[in-house]
N, C-alpha and C positions, 0 to 999 in steps of 0.2 A: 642367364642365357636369353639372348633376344628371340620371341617368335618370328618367326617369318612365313609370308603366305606362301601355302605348298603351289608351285608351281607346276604344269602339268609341261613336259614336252610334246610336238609335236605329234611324237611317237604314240606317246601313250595316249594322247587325247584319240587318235584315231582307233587303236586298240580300243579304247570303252566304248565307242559306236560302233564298231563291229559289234562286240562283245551284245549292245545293247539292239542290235539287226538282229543276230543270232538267235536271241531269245524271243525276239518277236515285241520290244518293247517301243520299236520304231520300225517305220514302212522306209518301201527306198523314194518315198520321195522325201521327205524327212531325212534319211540320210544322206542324198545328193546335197540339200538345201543346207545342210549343216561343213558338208565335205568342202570348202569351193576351195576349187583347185584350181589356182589362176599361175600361169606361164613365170609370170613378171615378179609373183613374190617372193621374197627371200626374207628370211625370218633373221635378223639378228645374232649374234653368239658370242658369248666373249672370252677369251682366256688371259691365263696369266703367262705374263714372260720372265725369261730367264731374271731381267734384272727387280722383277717382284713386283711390275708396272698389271693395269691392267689394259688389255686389247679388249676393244668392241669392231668386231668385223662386222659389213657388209650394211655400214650405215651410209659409208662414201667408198673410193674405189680402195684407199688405205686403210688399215685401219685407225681408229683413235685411241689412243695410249697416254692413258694417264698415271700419274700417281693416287693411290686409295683416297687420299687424304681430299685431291684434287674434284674426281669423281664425287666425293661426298657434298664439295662446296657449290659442285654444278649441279648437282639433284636436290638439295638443299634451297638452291635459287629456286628452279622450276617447281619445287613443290612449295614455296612462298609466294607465287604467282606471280614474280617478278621476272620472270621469262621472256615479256613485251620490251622491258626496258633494255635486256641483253642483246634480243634480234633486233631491235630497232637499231641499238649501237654499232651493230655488226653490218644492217642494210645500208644505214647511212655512211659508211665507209669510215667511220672515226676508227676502229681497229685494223682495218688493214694500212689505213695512215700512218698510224705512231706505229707501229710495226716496221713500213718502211724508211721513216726517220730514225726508228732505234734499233733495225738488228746486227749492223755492225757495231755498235755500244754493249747492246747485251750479250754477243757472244764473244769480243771481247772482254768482257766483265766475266762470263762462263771459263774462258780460258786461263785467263788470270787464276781464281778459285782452284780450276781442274791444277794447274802449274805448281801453286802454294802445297796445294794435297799435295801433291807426289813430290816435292821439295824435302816437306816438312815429313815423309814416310821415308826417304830417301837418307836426311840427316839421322835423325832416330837412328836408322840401321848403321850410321857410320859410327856415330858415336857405342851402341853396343858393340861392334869390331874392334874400336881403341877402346874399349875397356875389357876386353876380352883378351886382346895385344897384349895391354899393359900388366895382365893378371900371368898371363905365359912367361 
């Protein structure tokens, strides 16, 4: 089983400074200085969806959904410090470029895929019916 660093929620991190006011082991301006409570932040969060993806809200106004596997290859990037070479590719406009050259190839190609699936689940079930037929 992998360790992982315990994380504190927002919650609880404020519950231990009370907790640590209460006792008298911090004053209140130590506790203000530690508390900043600024309008504009919003702390991240992410959940899972229906189809097993994961959502990170309130990075942008959507949120960003990825597959696990995905998420792993883009934290994997930034934590090899090749993060300069991703944003540089992304400010110079090379991705949204080939993006707009190829999204009707790719979601043709997606549709295609999706169409074969459901052909190919579709045949299956016929053929179990004629041999199911043929057994009556």
């Amino acid at each position: 089983m992998e360790n992982r660093p315990k994380i504190k929620s927002a919650y609880q991190e404020l519950n231990h400074l009370l907790n640590d006011f209460k006792e008298g082991k911090i004053n209140n301006k130590e506790l203000l200085d530690k508390i900043q409570l600024k309008e504009s932040f919003i702390r991240p969060y992410g959940k899972v969806t229906e189809e097993g993806k994961i959502a990170l809200h309130e990075i942008i106004e959507e949120p960003l959904v990825f597959e696990i596997n995905e998420w792993k290859k883009l934290t994997r990037v930034m934590k090899e410090e090749k993060w300069d070479k991703l944003t540089q590719t992304i400010k110079n406009g090379y991705i949204d470029k080939y993006i707009f050259f190829n999204e009707q190839r790719a979601l043709s190609k997606k549709n295609k895929h999706y169409n074969n699936i459901i052909y190919n689940e579709n045949s299956q079930e016929n053929s179990s019916n004629e041999n199911n037929y043929k057994k009556n």
